[in-house]
N, C-alpha and C positions, 0 to 999 in steps of 0.2 A: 343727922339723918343716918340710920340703918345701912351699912351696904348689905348685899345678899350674903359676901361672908360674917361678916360681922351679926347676920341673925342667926349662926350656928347654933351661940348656944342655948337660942332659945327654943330650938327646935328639936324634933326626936327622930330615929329612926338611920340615925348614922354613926360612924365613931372613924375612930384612929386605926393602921393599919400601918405595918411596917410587913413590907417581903424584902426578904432578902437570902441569896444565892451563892454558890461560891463554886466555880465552874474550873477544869485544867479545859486550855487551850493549845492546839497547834499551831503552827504559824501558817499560815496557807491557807490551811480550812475555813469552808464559808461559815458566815456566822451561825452562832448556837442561840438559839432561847433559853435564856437564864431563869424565865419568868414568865407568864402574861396574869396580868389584872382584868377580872371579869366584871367587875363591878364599880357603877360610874361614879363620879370624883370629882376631887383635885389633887395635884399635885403639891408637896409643900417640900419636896427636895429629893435631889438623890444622890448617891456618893458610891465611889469605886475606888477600894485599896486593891492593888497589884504588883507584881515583882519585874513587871517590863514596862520599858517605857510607851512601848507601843502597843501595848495591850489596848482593845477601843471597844465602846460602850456606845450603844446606840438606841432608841425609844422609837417607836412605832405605834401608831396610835388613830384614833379617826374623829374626824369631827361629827358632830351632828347628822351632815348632809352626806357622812358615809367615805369621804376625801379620807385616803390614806396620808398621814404627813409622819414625817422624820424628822428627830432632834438630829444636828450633825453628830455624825460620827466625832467622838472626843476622844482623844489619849492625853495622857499626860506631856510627852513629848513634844504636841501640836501646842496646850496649853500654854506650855511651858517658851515654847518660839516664839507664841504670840504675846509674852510677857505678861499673862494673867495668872499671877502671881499676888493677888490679891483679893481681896474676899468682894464678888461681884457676884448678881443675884442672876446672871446669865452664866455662871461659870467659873471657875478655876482650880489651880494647881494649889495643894495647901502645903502638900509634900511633896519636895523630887530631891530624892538621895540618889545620884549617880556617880559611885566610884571612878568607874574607868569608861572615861569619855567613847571606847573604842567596843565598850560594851553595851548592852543594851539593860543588864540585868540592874536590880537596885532596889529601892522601895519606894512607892509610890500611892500619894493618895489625892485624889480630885473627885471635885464636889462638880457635875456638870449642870446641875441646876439648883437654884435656892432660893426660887424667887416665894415661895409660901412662907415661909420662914421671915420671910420682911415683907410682909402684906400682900403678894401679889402672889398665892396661890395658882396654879393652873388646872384648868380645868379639861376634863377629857370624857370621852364615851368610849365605853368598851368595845373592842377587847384592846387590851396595852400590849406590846411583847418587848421587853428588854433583850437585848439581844449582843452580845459579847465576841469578841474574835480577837486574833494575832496579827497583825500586819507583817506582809513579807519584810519591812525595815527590821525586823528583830532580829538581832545576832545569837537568842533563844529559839530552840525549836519546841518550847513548850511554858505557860505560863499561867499560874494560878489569877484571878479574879475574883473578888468577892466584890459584890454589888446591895446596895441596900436602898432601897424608897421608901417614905415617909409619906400617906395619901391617907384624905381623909373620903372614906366611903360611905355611901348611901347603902345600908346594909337591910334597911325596910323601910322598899319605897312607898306603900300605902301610908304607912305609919308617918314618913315624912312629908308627902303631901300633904295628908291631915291638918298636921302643925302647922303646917306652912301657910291653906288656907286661914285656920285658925289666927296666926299673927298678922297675915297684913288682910285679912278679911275681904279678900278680892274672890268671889266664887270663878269669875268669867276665867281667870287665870289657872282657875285649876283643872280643865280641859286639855289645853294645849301642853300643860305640866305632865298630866299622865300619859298624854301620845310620846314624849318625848321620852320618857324613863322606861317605859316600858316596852323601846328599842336595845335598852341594856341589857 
């Protein structure tokens, strides 16, 4: 059996997208939008190199019914406590080079979601915002971040309906498909 991802690629009207961002940060200042994604989806990962440990990366996003929700706030430093130092499709640290215990600076790379990557895409409705900051923990008063996601968009959504009736030849179901896309 089919799952709905797994009829991707029999279908039209969408593709691959990567954004990706590279922000300075201050330590203090509230968060910055790195990013937002207009266009609905999944998620199939996302990843953050940086030079502090406390550099943090956050996702903002809405369900269907309009519910604002949040990935946690991630830094490497958190990851890194919590000893996910392993490759997990919720998260982790793949890099943490830190010299001097006493500092904050270093290099740093954490992947905070992966779960598309190993079958379990996420999926979301627009708008997305990635959203980047400094934590007062940083012995830096300023810190670069590059941020990068990997989403697969629904780039034409008639087009994709189409197909979609078209393969599992359900018309009933392509009612509530276009009330729903046509929120994005």
């Amino acid at each position: 059996m089919l799952s709905p991802f797994s009829l991707l690629p029999l279908l039209e009207g969408w593709d691959y997208r990567v954004y990706a961002s590279t922000e300075t940060v201050r330590r203090g200042q509230p968060p910055k939008l790195a990013k937002t994604v207009k266009l609905p989806g999944w998620l199939l990962g996302i990843s953050m190199y940086t030079n502090d440990a406390f550099a943090t990366l956050s996702v903002r996003w809405r369900g269907p019914g309009g519910t604002e929700w949040l990935i946690r706030e991630f830094t490497p430093q958190e990851g890194y406590d919590l000893g996910a130092v392993s490759q997990d499709p919720a998260g982790w640290v793949q890099l943490y080079d830190r010299p001097d215990p006493a500092s904050t600076a270093g290099e740093y790379f954490i992947v905070p979601f992966s779960g598309g990557f190993q079958g379990s895409p996420f999926p979301y409705v627009p708008d997305v915002g990635v959203e980047v900051f400094l934590k007062e923990e940083s012995t830096q008063p300023v810190a670069v971040i590059i941020v990068e996601a990997m989403v697969i968009v629904i780039v034409d959504k008639e087009s994709f309906i189409k197909s979609l009736q078209e393969i599992i030849g359900i018309s009933p179901l392509i009612e509530p498909l276009e009330r729903l896309l046509k929120r994005g």
